[in-house]
C-alpha positions in Angstrom: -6.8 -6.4 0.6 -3.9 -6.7 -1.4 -5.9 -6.3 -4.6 -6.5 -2.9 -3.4 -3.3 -1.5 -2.7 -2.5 -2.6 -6.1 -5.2 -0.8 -7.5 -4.9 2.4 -5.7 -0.9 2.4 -6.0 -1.4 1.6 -10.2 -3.7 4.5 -10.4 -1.2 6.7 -9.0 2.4 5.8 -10.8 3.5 6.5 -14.6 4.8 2.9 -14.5 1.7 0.7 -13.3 3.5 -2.6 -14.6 6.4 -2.3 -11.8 3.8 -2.1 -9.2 4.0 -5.3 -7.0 2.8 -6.1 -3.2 3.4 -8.4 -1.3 1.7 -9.9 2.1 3.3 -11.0 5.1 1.2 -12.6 7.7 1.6 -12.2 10.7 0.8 -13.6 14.2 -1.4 -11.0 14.7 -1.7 -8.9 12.0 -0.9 -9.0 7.7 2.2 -6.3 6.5 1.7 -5.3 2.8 5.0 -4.4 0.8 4.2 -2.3 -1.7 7.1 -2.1 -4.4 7.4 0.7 -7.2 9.9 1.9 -9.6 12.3 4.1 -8.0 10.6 7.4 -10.1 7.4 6.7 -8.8 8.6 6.4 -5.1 8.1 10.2 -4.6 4.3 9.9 -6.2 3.7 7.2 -4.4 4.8 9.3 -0.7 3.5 12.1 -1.7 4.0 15.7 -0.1 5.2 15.5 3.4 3.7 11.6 3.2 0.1 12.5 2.6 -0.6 9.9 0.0 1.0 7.1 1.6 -0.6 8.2 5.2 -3.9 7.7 2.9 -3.1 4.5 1.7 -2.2 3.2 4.9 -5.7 4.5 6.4 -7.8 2.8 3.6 -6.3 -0.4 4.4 -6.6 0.2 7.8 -10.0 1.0 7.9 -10.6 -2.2 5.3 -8.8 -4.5 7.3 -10.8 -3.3 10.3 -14.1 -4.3 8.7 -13.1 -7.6 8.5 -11.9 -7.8 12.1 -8.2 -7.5 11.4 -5.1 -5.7 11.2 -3.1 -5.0 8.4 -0.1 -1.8 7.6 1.4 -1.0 4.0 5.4 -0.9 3.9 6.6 1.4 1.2 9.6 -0.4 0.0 
């Protein structure tokens, strides 16, 4: 799962090596921090947060077909 933030968020930025996530397990459920360079922040939001609403429901949907839950902080 946190392979595919990556990848997504990397495709997305000018500056793919300041990309990094992080997990955070949880009791119930994993938290992703996805860190980028300050002047990719606004590619990575996207227009009224359309892009990071998509990331977050392609991890979703991932984490749900392995029977878990899982959200993406944009930090």
């Amino acid at each position: 799962m946190k392979e595919l933030v990556e990848v997504i968020a990397k495709a997305l930025v000018n500056n793919p090596d300041q990309v990094s996530v992080t997990a955070a397990e949880g009791a119930n459920s994993t938290v992703y921090e996805l860190r980028v360079a300050s002047e990719d922040m606004g590619k990575i939001i996207g227009k009224q947060g359309r892009i990071a609403k998509a990331i977050r429901t392609v991890v979703k949907a991932a984490a749900t077909r392995e029977n878990k839950k899982a959200t993406v902080e944009i930090v």
